[in-house]
CHARMM internal coordinates of N, CA and C (Angstrom, degrees):
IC EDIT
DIST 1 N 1 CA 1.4496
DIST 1 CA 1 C 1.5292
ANGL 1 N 1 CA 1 C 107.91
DIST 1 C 2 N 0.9362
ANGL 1 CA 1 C 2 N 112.14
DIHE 1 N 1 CA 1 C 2 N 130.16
DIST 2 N 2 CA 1.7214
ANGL 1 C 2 N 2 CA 125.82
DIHE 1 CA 1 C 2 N 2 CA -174.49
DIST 2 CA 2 C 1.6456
ANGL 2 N 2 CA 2 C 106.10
DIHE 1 C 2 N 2 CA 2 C -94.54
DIST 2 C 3 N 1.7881
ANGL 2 CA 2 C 3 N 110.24
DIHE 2 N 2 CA 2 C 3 N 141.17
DIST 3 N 3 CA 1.5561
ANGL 2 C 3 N 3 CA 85.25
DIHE 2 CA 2 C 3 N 3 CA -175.73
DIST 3 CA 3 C 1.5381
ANGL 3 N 3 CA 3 C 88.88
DIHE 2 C 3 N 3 CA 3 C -112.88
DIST 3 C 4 N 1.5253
ANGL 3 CA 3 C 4 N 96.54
DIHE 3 N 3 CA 3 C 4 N 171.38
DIST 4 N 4 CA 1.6391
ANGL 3 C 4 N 4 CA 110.76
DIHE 3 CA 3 C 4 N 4 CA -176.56
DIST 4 CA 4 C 1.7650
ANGL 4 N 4 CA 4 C 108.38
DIHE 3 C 4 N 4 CA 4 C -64.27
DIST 4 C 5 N 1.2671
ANGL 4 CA 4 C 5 N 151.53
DIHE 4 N 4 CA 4 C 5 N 128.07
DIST 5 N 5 CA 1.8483
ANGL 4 C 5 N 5 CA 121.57
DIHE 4 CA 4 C 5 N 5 CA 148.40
DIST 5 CA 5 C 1.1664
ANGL 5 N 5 CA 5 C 119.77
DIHE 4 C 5 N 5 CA 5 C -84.30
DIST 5 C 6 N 1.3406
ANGL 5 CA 5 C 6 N 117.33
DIHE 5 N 5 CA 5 C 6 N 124.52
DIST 6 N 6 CA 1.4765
ANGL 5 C 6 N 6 CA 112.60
DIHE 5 CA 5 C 6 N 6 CA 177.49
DIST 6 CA 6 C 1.5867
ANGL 6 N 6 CA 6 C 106.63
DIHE 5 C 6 N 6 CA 6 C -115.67
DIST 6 C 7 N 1.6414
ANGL 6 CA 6 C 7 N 96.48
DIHE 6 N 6 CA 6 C 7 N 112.86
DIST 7 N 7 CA 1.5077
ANGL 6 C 7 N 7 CA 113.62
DIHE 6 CA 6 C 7 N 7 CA 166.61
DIST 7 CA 7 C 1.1241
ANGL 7 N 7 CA 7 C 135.68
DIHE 6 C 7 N 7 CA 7 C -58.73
DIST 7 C 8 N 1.5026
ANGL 7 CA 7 C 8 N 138.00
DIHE 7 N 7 CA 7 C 8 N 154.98
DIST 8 N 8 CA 1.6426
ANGL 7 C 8 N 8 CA 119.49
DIHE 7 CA 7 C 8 N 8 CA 171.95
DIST 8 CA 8 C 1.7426
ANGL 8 N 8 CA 8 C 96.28
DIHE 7 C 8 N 8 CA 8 C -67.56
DIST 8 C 9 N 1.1297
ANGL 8 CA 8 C 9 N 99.17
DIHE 8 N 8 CA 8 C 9 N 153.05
DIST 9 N 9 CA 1.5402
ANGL 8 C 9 N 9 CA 105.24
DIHE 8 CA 8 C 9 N 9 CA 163.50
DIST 9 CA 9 C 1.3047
ANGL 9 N 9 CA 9 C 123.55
DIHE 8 C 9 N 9 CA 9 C -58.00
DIST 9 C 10 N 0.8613
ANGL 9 CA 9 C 10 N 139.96
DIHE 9 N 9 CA 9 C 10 N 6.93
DIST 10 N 10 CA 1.4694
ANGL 9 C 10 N 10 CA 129.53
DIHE 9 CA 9 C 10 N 10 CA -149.02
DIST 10 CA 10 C 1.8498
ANGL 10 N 10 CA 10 C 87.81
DIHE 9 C 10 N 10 CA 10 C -122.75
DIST 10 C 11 N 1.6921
ANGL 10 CA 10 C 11 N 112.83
DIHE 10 N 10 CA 10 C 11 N -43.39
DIST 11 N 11 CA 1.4895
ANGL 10 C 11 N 11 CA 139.02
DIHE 10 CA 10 C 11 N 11 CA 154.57
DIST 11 CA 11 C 1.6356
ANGL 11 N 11 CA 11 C 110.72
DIHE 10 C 11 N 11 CA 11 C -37.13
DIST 11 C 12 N 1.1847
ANGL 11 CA 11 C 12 N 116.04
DIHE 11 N 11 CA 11 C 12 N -75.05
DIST 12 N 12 CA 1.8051
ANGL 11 C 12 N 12 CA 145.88
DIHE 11 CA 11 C 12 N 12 CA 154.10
DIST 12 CA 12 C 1.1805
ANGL 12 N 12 CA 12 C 91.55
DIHE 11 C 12 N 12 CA 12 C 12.19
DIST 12 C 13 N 1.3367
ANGL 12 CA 12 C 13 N 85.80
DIHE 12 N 12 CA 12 C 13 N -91.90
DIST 13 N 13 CA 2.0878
ANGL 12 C 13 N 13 CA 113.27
DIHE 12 CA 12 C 13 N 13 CA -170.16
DIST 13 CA 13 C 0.9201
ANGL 13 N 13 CA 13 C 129.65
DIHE 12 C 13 N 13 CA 13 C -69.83
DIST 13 C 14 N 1.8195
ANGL 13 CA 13 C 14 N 122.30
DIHE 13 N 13 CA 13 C 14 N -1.12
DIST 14 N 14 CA 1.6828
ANGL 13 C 14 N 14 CA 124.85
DIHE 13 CA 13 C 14 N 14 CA 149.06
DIST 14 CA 14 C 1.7313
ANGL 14 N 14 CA 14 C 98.12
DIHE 13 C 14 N 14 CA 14 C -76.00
DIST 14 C 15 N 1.2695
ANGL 14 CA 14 C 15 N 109.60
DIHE 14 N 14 CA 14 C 15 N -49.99
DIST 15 N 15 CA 1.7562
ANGL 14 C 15 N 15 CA 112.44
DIHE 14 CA 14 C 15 N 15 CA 178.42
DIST 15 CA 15 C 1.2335
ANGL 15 N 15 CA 15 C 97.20
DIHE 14 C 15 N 15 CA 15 C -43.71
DIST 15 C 16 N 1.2435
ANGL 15 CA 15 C 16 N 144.27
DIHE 15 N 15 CA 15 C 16 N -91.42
DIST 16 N 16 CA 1.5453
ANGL 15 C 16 N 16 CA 133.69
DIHE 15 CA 15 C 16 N 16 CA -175.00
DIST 16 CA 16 C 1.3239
ANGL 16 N 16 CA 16 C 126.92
DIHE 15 C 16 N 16 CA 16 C -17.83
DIST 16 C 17 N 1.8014
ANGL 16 CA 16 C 17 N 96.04
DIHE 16 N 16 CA 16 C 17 N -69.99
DIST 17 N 17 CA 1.6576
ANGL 16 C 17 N 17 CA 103.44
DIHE 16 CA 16 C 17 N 17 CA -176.08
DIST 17 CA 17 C 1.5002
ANGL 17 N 17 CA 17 C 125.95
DIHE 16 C 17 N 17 CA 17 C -45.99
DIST 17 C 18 N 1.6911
ANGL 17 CA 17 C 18 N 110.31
DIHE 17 N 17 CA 17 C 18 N -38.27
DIST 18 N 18 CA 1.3619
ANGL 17 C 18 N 18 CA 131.59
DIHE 17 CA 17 C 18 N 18 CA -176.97
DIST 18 CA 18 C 1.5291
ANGL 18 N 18 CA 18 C 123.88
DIHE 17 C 18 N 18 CA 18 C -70.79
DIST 18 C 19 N 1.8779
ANGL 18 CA 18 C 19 N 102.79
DIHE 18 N 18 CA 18 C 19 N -44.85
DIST 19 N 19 CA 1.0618
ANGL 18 C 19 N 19 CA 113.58
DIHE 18 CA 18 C 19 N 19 CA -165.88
DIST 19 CA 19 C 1.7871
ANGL 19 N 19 CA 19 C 125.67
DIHE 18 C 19 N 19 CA 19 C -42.42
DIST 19 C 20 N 1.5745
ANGL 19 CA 19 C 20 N 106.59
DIHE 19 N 19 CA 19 C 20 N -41.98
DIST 20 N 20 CA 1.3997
ANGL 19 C 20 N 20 CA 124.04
DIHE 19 CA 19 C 20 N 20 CA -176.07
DIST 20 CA 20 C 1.3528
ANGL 20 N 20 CA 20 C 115.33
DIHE 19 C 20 N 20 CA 20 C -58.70
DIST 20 C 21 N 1.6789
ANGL 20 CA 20 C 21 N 104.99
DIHE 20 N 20 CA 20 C 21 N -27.89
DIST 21 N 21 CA 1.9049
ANGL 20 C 21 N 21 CA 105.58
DIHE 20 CA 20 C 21 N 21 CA -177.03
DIST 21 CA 21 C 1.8260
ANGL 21 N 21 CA 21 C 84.54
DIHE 20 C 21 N 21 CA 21 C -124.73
DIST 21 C 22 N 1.4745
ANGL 21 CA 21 C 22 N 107.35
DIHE 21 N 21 CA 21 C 22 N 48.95
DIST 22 N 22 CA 1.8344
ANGL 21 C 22 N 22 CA 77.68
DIHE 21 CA 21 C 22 N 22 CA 156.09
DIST 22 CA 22 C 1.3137
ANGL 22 N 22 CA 22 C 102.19
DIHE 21 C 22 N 22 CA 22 C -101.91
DIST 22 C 23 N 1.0457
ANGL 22 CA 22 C 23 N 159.16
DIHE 22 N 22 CA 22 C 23 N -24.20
DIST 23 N 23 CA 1.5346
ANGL 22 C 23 N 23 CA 139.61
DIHE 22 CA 22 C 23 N 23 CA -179.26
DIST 23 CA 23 C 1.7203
ANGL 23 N 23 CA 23 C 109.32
DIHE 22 C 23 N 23 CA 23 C -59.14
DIST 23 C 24 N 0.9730
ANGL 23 CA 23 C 24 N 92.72
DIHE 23 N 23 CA 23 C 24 N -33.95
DIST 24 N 24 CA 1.8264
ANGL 23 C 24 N 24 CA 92.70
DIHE 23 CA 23 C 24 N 24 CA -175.33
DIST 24 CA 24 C 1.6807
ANGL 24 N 24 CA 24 C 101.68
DIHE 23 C 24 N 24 CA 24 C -71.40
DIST 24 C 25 N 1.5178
ANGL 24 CA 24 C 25 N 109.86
DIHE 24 N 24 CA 24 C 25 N -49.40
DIST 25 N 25 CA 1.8978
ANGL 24 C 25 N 25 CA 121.48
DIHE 24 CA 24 C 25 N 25 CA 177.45
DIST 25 CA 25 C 1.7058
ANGL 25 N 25 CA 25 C 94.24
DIHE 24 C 25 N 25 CA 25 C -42.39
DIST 25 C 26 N 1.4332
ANGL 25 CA 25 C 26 N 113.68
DIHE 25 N 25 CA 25 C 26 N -77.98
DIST 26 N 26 CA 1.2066
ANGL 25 C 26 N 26 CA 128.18
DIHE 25 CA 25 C 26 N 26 CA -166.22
DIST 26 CA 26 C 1.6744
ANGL 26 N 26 CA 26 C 114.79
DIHE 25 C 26 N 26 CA 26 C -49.85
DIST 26 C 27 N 1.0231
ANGL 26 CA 26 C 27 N 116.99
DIHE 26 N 26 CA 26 C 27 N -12.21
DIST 27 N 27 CA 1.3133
ANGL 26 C 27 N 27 CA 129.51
DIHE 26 CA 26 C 27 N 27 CA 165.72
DIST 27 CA 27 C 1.5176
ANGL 27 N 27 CA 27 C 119.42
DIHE 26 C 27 N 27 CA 27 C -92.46
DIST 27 C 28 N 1.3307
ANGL 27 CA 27 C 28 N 111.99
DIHE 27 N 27 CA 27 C 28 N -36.86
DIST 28 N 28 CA 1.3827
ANGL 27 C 28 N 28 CA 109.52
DIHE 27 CA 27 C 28 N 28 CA 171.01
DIST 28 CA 28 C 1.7978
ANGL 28 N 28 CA 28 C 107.36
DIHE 27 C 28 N 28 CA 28 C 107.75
DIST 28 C 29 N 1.3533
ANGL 28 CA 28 C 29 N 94.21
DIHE 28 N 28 CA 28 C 29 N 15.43
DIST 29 N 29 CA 1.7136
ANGL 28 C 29 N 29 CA 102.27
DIHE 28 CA 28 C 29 N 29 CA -173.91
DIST 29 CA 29 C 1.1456
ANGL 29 N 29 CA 29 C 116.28
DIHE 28 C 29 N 29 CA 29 C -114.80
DIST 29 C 30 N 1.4893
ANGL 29 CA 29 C 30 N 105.99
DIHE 29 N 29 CA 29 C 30 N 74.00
DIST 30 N 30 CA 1.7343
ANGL 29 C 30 N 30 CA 112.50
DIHE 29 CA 29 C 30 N 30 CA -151.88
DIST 30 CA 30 C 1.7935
ANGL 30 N 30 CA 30 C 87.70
DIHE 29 C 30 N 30 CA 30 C -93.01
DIST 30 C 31 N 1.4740
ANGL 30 CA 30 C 31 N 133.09
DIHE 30 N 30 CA 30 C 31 N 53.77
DIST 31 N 31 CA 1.2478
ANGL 30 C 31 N 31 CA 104.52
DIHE 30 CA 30 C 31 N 31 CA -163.06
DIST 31 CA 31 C 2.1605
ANGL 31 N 31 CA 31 C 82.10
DIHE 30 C 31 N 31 CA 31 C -105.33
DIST 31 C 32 N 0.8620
ANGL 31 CA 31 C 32 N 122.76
DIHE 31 N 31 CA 31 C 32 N 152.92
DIST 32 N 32 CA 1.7194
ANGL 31 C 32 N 32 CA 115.83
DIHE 31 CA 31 C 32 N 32 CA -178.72
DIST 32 CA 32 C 1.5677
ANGL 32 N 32 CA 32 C 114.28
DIHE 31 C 32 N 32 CA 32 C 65.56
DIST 32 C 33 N 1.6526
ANGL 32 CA 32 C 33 N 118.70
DIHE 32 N 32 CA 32 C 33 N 8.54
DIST 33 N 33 CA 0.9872
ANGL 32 C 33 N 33 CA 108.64
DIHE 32 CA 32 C 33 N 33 CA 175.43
DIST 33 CA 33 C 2.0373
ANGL 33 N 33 CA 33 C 116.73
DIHE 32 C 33 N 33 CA 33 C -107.44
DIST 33 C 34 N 1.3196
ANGL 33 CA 33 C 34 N 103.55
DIHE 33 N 33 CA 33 C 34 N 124.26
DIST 34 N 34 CA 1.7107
ANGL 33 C 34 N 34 CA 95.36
DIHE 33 CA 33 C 34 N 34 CA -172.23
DIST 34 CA 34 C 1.1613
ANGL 34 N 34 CA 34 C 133.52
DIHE 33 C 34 N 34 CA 34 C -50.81
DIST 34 C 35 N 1.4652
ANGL 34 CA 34 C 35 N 106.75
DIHE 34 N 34 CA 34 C 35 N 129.04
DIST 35 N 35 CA 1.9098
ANGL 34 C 35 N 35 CA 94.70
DIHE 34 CA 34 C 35 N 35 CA 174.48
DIST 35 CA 35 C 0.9889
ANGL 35 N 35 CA 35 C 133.31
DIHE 34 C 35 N 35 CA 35 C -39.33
DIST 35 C 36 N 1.6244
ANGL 35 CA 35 C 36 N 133.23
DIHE 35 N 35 CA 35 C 36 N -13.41
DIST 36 N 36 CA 1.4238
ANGL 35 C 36 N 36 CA 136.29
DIHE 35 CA 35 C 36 N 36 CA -165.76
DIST 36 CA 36 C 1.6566
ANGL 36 N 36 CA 36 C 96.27
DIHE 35 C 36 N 36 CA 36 C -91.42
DIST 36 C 37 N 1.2678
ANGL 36 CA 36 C 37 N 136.42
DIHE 36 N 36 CA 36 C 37 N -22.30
DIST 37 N 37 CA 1.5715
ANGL 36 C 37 N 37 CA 146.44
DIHE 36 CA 36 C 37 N 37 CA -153.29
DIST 37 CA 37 C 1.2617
ANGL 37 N 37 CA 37 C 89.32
DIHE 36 C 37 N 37 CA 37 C -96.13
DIST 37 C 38 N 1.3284
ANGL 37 CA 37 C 38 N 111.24
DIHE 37 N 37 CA 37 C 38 N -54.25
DIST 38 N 38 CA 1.3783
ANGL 37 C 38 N 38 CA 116.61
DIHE 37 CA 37 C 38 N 38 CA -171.12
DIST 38 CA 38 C 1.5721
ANGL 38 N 38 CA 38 C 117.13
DIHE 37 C 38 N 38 CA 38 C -71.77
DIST 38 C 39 N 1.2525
ANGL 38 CA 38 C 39 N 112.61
DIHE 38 N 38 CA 38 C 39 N -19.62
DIST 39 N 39 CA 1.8389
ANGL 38 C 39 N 39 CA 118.54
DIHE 38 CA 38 C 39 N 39 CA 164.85
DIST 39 CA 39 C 1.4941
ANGL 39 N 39 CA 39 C 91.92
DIHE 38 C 39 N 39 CA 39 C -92.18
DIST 39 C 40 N 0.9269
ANGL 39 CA 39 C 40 N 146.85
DIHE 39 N 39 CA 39 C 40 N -16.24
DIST 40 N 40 CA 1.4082
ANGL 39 C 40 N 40 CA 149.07
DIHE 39 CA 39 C 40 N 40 CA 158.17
DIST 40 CA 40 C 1.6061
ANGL 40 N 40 CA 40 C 116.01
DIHE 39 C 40 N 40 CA 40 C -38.93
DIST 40 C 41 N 1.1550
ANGL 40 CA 40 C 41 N 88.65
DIHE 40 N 40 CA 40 C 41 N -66.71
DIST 41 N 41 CA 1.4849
ANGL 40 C 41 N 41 CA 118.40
DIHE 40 CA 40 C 41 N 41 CA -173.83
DIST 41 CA 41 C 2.1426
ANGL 41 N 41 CA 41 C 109.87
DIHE 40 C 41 N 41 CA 41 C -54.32
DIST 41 C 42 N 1.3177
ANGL 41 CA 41 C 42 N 90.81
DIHE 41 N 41 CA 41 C 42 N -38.62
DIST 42 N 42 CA 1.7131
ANGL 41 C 42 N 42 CA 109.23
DIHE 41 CA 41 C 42 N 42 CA -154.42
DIST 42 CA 42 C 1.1250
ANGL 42 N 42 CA 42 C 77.86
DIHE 41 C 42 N 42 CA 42 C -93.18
DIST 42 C 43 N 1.4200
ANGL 42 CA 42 C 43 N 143.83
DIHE 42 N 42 CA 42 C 43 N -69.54
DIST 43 N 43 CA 1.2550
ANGL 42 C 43 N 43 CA 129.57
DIHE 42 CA 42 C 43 N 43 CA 174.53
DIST 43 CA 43 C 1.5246
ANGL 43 N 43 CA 43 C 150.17
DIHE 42 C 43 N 43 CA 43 C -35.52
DIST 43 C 44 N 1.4032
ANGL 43 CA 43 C 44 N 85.84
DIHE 43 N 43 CA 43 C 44 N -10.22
DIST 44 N 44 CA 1.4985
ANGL 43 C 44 N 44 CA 97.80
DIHE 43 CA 43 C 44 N 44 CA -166.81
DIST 44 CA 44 C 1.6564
ANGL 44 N 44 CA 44 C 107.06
DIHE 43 C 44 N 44 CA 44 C -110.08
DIST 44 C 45 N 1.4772
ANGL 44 CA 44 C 45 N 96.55
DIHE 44 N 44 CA 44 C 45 N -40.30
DIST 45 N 45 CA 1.5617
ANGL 44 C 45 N 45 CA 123.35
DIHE 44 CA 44 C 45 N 45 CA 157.62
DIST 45 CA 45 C 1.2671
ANGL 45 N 45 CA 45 C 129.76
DIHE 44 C 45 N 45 CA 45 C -40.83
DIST 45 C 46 N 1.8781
ANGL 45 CA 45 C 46 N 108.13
DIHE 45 N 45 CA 45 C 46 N -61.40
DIST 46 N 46 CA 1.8128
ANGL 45 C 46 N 46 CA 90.20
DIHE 45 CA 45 C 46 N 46 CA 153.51
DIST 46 CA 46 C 1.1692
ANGL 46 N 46 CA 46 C 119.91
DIHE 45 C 46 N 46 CA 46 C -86.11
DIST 46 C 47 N 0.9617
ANGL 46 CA 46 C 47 N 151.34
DIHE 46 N 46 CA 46 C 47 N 22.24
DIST 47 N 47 CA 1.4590
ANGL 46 C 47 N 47 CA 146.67
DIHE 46 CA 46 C 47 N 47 CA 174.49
DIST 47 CA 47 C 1.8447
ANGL 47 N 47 CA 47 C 112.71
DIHE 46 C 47 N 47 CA 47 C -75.65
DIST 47 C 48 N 2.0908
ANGL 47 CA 47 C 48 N 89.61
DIHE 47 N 47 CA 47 C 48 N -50.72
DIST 48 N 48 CA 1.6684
ANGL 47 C 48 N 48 CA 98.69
DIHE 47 CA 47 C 48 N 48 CA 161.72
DIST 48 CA 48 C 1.1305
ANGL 48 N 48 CA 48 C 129.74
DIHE 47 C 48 N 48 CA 48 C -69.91
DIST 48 C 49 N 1.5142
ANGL 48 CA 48 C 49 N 118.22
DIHE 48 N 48 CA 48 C 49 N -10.41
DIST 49 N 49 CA 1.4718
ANGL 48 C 49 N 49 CA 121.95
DIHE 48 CA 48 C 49 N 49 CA -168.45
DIST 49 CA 49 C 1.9345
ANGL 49 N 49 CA 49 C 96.66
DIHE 48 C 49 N 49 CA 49 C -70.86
DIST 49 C 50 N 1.5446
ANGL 49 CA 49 C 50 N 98.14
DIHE 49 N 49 CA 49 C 50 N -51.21
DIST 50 N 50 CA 1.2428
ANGL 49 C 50 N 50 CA 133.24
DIHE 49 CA 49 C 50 N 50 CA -164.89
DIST 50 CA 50 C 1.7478
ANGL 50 N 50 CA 50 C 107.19
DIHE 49 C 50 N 50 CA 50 C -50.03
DIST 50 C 51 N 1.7755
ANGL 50 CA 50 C 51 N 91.79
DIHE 50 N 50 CA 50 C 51 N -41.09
DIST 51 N 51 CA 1.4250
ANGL 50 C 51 N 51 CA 92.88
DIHE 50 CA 50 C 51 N 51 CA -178.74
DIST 51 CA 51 C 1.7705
ANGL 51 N 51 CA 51 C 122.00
DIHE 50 C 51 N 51 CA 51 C -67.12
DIST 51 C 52 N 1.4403
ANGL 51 CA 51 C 52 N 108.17
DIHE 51 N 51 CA 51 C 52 N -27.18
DIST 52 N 52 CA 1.1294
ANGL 51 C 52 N 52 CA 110.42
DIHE 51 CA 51 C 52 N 52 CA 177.32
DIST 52 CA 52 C 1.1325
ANGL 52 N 52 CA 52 C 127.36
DIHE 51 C 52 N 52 CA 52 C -79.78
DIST 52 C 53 N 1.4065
ANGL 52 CA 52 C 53 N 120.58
DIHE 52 N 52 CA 52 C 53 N -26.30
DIST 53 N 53 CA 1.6564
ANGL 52 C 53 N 53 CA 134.59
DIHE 52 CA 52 C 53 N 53 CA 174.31
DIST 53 CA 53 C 0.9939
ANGL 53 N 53 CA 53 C 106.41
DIHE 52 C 53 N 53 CA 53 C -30.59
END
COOR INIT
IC SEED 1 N 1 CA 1 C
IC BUILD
């Protein structure tokens, strides 16, 4: 049985915005990818870092 994760929203909607250019982010080939994905990305990134601390 798989469980659901439910993010704060605020988390959510960097997950969304980002999701479409994370292989390109995660690669480091931000060339055509939007600044908003990419604060997407960073945002969402420390937020998880944060969670594990």
């Amino acid at each position: 049985m798989s469980a659901i994760i439910k993010y704060p929203e605020e988390i959510q909607k960097c997950l969304d915005i980002y999701e479409p250019y994370a292989i390109q982010i995660y690669e480091g080939k931000l060339e055509g990818v939007p600044q908003e994905a990419i604060d997407a990305y960073n945002k969402a990134k420390k937020w998880f870092w944060e969670q594990e601390q």
